[in-house]
N, C-alpha and C positions, 0 to 999 in steps of 0.2 A: 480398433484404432488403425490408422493408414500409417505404412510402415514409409513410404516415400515422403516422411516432412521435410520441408525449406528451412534452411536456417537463415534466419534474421533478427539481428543482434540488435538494429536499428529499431526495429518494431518493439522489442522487449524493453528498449532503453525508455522508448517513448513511452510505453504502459508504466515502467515507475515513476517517473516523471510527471506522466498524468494527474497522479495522486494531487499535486502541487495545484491543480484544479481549486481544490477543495479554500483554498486563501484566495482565490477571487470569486469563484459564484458561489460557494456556501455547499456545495453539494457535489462538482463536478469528477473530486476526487475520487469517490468510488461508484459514480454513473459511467466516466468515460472505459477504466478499466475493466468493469464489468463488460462491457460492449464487445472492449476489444477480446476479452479473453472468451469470450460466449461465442464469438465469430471468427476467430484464428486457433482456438485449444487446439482443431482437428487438424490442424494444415503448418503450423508454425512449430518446429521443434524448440523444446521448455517452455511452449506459451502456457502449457495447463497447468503445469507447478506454479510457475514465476507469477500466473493468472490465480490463482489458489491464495498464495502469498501474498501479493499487496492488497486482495480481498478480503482475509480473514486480517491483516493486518488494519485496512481502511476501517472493520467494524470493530475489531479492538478498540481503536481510538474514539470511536464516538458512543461504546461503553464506557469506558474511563474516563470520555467527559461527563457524560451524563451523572457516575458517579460520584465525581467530584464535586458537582455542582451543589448537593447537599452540602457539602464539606466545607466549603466557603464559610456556612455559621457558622464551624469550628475552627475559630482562631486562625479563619482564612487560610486553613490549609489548601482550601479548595483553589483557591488560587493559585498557588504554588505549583500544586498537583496541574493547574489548566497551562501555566506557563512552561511544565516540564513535558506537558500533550503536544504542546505545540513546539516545543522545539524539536522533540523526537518527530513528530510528523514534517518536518521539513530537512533535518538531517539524514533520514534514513532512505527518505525515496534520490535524495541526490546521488550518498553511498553507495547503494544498492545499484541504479545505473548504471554509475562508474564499474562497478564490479560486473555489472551483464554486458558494457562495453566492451570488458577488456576477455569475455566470457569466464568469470571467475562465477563460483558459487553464490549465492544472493541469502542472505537471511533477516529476519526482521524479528529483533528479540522483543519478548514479551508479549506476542501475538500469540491469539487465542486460537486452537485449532477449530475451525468451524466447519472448514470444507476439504 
């Protein structure tokens, strides 16, 4: 790993941010971060963690919807469960930002460690 990283705060804000993708083209929110974090992990310091993070976070959420989607025949829990997806998928990448703006820790509860 290259010990001379850049720090930018600006680029890391923008990858959770990105996520937010995902509520206008259906998919953008873990295409664009995947990108960024596959082509900056080497060169941007915390891009590989924070890159890590809204990844195994982005596929949490579209395990959780998919499981809930059954759930729906059960007294429409499934719905609940897709309204509580999608709050959490819009509240946490905004949090989260703010927090790598201001360079604070970043964490995304309930995500699945995948990577």
């Amino acid at each position: 790993m290259n010990t001379a990283l850049r720090e930018d705060r600006s680029l890391i804000v923008v990858t959770h941010l990105s996520q937010l993708l995902t509520f206008i083209t259906g998919f953008g929110g873990l295409v664009v971060p995947i990108i960024l974090w596959a082509t900056q992990k080497d060169r941007v310091y915390q891009m590989d963690e924070e890159g890590k993070q809204i990844i195994n976070f982005q596929v949490s959420l579209i395990i959780y919807t998919i499981v809930s989607i059954p759930l729906i025949l059960l007294l429409g829990l499934g719905l609940i469960l897709l309204g509580l997806i999608c709050l959490f998928g819009v509240v946490m990448p905004i949090l989260n930002a703010i927090k790598a703006s201001n360079g604070e820790a970043t964490s995304y509860p309930f995500s699945l460690k995948i990577l």
